[in-house]
BALOBA-1460 file (C-alpha; in Angstrom, 3 decimals):
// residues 252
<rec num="1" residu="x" x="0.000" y="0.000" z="0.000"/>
<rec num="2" residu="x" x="1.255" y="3.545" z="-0.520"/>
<rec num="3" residu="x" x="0.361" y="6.251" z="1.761"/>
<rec num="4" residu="x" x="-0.718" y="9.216" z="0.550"/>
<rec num="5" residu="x" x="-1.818" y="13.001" z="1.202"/>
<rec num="6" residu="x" x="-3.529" y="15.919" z="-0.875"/>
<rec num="7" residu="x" x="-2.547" y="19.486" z="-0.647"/>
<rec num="8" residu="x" x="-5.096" y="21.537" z="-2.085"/>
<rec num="9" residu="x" x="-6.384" y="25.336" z="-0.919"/>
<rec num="10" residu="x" x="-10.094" y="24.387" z="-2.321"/>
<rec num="11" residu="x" x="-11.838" y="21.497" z="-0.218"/>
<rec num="12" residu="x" x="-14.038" y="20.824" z="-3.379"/>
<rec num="13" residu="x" x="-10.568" y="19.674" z="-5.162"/>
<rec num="14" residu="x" x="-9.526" y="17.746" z="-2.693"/>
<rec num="15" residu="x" x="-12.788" y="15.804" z="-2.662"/>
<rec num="16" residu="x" x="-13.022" y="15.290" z="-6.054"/>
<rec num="17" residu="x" x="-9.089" y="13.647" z="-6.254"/>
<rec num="18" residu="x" x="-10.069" y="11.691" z="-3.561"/>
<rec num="19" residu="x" x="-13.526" y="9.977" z="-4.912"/>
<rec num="20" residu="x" x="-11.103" y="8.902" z="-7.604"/>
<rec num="21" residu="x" x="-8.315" y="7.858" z="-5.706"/>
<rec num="22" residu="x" x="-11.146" y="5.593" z="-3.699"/>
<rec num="23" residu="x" x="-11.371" y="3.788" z="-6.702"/>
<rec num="24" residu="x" x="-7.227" y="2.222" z="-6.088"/>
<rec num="25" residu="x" x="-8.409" y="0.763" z="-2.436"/>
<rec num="26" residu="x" x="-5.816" y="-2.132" z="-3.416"/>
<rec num="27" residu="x" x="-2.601" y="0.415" z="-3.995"/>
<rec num="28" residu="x" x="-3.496" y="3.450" z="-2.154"/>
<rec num="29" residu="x" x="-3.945" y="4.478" z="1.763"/>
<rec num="30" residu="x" x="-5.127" y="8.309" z="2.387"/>
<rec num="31" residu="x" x="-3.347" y="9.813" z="5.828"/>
<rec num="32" residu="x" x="-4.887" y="13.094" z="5.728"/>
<rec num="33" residu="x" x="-4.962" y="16.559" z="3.472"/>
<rec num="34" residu="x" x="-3.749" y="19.907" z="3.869"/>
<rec num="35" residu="x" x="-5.097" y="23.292" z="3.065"/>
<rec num="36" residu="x" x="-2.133" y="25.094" z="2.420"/>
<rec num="37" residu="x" x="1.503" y="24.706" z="2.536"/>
<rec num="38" residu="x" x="2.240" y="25.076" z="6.432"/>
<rec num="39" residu="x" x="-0.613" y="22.609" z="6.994"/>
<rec num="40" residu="x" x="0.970" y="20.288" z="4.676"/>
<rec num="41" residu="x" x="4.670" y="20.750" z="6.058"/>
<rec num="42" residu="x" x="3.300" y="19.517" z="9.292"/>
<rec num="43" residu="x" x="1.368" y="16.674" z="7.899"/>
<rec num="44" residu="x" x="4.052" y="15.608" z="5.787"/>
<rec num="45" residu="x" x="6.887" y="15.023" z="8.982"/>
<rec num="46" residu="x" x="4.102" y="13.037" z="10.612"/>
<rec num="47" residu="x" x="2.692" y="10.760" z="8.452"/>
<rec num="48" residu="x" x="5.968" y="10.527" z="6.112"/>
<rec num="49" residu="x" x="3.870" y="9.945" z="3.331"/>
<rec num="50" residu="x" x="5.345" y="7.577" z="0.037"/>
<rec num="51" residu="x" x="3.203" y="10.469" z="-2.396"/>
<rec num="52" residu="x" x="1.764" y="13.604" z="-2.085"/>
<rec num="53" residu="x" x="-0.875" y="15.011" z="-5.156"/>
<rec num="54" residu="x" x="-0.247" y="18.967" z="-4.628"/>
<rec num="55" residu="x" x="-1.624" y="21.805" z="-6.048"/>
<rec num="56" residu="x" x="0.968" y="24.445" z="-7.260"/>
<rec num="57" residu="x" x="-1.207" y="27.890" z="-6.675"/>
<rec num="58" residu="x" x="-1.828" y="28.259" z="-3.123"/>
<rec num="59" residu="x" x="-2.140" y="31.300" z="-0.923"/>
<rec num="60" residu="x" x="0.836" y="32.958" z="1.034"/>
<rec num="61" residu="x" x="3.107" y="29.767" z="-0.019"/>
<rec num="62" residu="x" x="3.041" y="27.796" z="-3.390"/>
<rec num="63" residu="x" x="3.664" y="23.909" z="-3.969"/>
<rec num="64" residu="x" x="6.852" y="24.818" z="-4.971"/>
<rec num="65" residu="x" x="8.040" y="27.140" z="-2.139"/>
<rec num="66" residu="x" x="6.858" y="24.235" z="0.344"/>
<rec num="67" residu="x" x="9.628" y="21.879" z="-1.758"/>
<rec num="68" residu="x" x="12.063" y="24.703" z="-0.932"/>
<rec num="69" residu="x" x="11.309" y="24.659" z="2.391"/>
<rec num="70" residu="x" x="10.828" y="20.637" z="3.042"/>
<rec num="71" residu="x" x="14.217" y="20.618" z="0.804"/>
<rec num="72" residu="x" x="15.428" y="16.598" z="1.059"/>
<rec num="73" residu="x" x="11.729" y="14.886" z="0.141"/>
<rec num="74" residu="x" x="11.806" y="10.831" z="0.902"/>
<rec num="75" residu="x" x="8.006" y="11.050" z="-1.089"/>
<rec num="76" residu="x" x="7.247" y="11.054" z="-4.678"/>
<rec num="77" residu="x" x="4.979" y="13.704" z="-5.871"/>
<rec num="78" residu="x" x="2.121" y="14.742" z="-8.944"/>
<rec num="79" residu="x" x="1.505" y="17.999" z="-8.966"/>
<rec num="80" residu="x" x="-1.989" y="19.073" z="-9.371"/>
<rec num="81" residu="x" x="-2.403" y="21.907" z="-11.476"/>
<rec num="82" residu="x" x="-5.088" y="24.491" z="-13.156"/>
<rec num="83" residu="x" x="-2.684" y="26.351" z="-14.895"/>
<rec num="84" residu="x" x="-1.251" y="24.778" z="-17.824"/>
<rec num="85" residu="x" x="1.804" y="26.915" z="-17.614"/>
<rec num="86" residu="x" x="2.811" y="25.734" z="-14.371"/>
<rec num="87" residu="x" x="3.159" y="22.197" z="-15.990"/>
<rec num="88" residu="x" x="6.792" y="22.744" z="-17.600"/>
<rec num="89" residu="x" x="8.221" y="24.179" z="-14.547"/>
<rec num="90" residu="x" x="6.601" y="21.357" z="-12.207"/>
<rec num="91" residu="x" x="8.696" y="18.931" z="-14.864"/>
<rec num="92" residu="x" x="11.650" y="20.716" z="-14.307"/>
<rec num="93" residu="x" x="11.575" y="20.645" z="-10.808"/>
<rec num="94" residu="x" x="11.782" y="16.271" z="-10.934"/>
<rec num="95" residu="x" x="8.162" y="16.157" z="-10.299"/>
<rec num="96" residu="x" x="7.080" y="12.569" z="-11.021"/>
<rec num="97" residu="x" x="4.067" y="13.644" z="-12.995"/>
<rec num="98" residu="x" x="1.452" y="16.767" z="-13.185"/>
<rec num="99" residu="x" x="-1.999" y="16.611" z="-13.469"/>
<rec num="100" residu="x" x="-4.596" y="19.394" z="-15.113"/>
<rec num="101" residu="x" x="-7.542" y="20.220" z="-13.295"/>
<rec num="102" residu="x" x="-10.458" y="18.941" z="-14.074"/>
<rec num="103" residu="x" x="-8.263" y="15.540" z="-13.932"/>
<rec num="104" residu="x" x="-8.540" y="13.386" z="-16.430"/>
<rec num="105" residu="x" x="-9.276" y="9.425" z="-15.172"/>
<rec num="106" residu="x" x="-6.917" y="8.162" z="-18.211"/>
<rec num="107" residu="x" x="-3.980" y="10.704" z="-17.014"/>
<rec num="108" residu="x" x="-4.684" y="10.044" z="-13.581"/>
<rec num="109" residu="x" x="-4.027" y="6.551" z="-13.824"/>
<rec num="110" residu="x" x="-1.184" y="6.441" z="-15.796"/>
<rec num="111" residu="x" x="0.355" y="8.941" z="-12.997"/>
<rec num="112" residu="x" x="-0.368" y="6.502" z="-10.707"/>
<rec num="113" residu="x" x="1.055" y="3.617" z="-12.426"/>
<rec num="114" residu="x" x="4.393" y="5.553" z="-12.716"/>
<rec num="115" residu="x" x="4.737" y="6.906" z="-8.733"/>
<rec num="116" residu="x" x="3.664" y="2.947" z="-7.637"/>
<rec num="117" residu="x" x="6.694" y="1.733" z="-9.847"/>
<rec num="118" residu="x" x="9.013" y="4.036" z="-9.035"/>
<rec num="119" residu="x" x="8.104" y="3.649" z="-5.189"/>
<rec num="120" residu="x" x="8.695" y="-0.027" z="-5.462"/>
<rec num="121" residu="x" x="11.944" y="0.401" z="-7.246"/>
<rec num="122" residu="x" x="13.253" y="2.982" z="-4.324"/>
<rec num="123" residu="x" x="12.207" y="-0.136" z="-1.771"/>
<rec num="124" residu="x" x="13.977" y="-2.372" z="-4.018"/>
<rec num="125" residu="x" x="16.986" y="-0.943" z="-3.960"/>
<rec num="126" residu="x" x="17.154" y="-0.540" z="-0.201"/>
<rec num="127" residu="x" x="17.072" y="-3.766" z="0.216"/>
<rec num="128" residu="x" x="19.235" y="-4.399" z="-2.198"/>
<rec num="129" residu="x" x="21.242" y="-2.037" z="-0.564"/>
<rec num="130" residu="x" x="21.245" y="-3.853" z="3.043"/>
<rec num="131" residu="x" x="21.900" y="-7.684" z="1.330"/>
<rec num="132" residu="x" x="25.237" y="-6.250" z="0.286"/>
<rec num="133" residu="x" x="26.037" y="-4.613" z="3.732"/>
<rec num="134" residu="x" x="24.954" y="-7.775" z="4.863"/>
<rec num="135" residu="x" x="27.078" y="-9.825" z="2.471"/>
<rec num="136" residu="x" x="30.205" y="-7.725" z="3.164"/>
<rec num="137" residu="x" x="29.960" y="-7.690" z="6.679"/>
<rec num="138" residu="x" x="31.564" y="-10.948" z="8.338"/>
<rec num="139" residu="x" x="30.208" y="-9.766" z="11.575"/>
<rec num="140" residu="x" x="26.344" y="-11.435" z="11.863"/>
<rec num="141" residu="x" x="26.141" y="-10.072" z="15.126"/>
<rec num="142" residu="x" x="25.889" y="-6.485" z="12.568"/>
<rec num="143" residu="x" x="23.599" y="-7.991" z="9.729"/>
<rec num="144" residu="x" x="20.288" y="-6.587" z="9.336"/>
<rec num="145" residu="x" x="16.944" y="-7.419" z="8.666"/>
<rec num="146" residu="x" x="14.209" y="-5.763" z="6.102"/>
<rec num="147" residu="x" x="11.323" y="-5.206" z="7.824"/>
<rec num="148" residu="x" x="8.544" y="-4.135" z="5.585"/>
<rec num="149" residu="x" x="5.072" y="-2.345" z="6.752"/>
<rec num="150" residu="x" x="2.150" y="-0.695" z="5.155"/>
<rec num="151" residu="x" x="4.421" y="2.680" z="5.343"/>
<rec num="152" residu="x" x="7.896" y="2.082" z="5.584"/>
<rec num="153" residu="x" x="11.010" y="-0.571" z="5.390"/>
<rec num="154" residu="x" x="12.784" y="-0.742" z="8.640"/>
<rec num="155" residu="x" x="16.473" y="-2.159" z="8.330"/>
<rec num="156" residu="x" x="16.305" y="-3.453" z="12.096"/>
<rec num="157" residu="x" x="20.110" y="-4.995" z="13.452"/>
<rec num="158" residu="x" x="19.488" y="-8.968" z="14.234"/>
<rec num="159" residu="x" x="20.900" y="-8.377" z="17.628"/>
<rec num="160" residu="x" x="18.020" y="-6.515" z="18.448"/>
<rec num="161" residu="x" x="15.083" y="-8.234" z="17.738"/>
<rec num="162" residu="x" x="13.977" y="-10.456" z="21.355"/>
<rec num="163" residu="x" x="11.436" y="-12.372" z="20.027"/>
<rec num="164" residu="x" x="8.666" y="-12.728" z="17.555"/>
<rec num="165" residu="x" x="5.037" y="-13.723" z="18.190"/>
<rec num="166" residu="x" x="3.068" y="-15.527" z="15.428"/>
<rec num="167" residu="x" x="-0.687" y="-13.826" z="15.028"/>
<rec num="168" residu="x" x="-2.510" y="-16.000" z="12.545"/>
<rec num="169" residu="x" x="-1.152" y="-14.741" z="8.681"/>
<rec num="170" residu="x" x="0.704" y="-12.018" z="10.861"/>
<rec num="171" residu="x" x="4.382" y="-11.768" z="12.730"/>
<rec num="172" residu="x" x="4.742" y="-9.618" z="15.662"/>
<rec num="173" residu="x" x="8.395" y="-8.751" z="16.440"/>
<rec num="174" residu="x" x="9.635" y="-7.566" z="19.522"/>
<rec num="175" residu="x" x="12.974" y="-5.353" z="20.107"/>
<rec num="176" residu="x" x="15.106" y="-4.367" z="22.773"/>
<rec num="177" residu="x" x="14.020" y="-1.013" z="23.009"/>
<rec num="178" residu="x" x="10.526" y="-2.676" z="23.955"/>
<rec num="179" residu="x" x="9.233" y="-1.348" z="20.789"/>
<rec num="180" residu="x" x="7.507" y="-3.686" z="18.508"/>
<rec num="181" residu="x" x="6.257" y="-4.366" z="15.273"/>
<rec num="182" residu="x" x="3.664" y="-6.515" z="13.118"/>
<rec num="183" residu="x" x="4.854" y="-7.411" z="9.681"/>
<rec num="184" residu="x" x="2.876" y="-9.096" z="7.229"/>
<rec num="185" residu="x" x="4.273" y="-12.472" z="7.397"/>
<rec num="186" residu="x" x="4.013" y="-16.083" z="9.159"/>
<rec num="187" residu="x" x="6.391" y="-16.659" z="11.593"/>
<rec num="188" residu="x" x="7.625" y="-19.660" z="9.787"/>
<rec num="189" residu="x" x="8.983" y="-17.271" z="7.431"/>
<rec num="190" residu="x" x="10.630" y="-15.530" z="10.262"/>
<rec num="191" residu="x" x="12.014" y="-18.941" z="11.498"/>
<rec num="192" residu="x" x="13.574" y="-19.756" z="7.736"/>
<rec num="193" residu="x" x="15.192" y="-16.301" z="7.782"/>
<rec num="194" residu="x" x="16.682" y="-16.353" z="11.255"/>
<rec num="195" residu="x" x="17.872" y="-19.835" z="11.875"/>
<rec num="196" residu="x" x="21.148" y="-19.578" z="10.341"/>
<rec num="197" residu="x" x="21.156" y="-16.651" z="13.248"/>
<rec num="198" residu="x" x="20.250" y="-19.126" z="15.934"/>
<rec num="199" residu="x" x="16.976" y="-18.279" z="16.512"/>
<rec num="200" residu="x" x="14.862" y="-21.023" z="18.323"/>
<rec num="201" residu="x" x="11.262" y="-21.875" z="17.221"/>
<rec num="202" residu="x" x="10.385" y="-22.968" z="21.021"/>
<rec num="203" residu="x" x="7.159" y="-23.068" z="20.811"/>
<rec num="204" residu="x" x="4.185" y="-23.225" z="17.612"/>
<rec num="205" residu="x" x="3.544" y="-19.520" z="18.045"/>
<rec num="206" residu="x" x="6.968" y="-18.541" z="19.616"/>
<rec num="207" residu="x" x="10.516" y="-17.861" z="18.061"/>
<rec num="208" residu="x" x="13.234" y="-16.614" z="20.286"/>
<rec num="209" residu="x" x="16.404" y="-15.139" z="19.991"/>
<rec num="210" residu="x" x="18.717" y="-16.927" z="22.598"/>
<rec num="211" residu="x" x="21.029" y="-13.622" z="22.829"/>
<rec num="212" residu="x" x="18.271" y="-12.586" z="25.039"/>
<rec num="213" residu="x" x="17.427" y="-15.866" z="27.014"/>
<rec num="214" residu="x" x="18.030" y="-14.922" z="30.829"/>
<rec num="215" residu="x" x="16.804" y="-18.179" z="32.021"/>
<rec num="216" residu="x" x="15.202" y="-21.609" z="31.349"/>
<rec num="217" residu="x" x="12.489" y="-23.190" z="34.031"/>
<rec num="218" residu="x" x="12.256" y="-26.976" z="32.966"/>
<rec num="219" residu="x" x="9.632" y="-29.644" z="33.868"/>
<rec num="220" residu="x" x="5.639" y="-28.732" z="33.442"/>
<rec num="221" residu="x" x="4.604" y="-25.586" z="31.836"/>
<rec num="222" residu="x" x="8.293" y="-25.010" z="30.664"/>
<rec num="223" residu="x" x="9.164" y="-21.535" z="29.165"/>
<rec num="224" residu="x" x="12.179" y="-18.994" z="28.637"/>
<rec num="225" residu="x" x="12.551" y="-15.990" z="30.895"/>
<rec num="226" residu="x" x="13.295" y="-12.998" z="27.742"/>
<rec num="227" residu="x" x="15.521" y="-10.069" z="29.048"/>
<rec num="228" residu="x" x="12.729" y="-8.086" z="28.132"/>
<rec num="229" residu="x" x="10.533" y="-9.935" z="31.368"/>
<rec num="230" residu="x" x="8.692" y="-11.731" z="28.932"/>
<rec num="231" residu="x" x="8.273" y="-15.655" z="29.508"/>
<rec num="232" residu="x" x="8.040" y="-17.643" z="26.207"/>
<rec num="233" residu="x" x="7.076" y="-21.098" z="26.927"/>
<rec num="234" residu="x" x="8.322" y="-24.280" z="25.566"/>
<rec num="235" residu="x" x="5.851" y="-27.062" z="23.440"/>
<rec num="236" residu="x" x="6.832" y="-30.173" z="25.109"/>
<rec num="237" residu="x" x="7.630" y="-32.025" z="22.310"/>
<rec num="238" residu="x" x="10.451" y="-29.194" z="21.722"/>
<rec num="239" residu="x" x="11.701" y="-29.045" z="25.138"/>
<rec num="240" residu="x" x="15.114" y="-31.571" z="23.756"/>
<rec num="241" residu="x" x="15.266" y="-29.968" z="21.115"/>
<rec num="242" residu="x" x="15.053" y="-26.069" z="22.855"/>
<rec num="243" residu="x" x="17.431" y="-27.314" z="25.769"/>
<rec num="244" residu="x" x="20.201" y="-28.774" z="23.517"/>
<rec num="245" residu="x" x="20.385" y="-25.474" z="21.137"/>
<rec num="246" residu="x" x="21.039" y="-23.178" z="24.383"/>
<rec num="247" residu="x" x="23.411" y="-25.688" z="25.587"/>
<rec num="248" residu="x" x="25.328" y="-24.983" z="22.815"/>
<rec num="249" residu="x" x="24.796" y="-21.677" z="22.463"/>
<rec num="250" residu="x" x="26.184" y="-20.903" z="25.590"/>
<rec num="251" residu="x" x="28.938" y="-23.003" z="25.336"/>
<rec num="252" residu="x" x="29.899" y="-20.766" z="21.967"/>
């Protein structure tokens, strides 16, 4: 899903754009819209949006003078435009695309088209980017993971990551910072991905990292004691299997 805002002066604009954009349910998420540049600024540093549709003329401050002022933009963006002039210099200053009011459904779509590939290309090459740090880096204890939400990749260090919870299709993953996450994954994925890092699947809905076992209580209703004061408990028919891997894990 990309996330998305509008930044338009007239409220009847903004509606309009947005009972078309309703129509891409499957590739687009709205997080809010902005009547004029300030609002937008502020909108834009909280909801880090992947695209912003904004119109150029706006009182006081202009799409482009809130550019200027955002300078460094991590969003794509189509610039929304009355003013057919106003096209060529949106072009020249990288705009994705630029859109003529009243929009036209043919134009709109093939805007889209081009900001969802281009956004999937930046992701791409992130993690593209974090294999070969990976790959160069001898050091696993360094190596990090791609962690992918509706907004944003994370590129989380293995080290950090306590444990992860399965939640039916879902993956909730825990960190030291007692911050956590829910990714869009099963945790056998999780447990493909991380056993070359030692994880330990102790439990059906439970994978552990043993960095962060403080201690093991054995017999009935086994579990792991988590740094983090969790207690992960251990499926009898692993409890062999779960004992043997910290043996030699803390023997390492």
């Amino acid at each position: 899903m990309i996330n998305y805002i509008i930044v338009d002066d007239e409220i009847n604009n903004i509606e309009i754009l947005k009972s078309y954009l309703d129509n891409y349910t499957d590739l687009l998420k709205p997080v809010g819209t902005a009547g004029n540049a300030d609002e937008a600024l502020l909108l834009i540093k909280q909801q880090q949006p992947e695209l912003v549709f904004l119109d150029i003329q706006m009182p006081d401050k202009s799409g482009f003078d809130l550019l200027q002022e955002l300078g460094k933009r991590n969003f794509e963006v189509i610039f929304v435009t009355a003013y057919d002039k106003f096209g060529i210099q949106a072009i020249k200053f990288s705009a994705l695309d630029y859109l003529l009011k009243p929009i036209n459904l043919i134009e709109l779509e093939a805007a889209l088209y081009k900001a969802s590939e281009k956004i999937k290309r930046k992701k791409h090459n992130a993690n593209l980017e974090n294999l070969i740090q990976n790959l160069n880096n001898e050091q696993r204890s360094t190596h990090k993971i791609a962690l992918a939400t509706g907004r944003e990749t994370q590129y989380i260090p293995i080290i950090n990551i306590v444990h992860c919870q399965a939640d039916n299709n879902y993956t909730k993953i825990y960190f030291t910072d007692n911050k956590s996450i829910v990714i869009g994954k099963t945790l056998k994925e999780y447990d493909d991905m991380l056993a070359i890092y030692g994880f330990i699947r102790s439990h059906q809905s439970h994978l552990v990292n043993p960095e962060h076992v403080v201690s093991v209580t054995k017999g009935q209703g086994a579990y792991l004691m988590m740094n983090n004061g969790t207690r992960i408990p251990i499926a009898r028919q692993k409890k062999e299997y779960v004992y043997q891997i910290l043996n030699k894990h803390n023997k390492s």
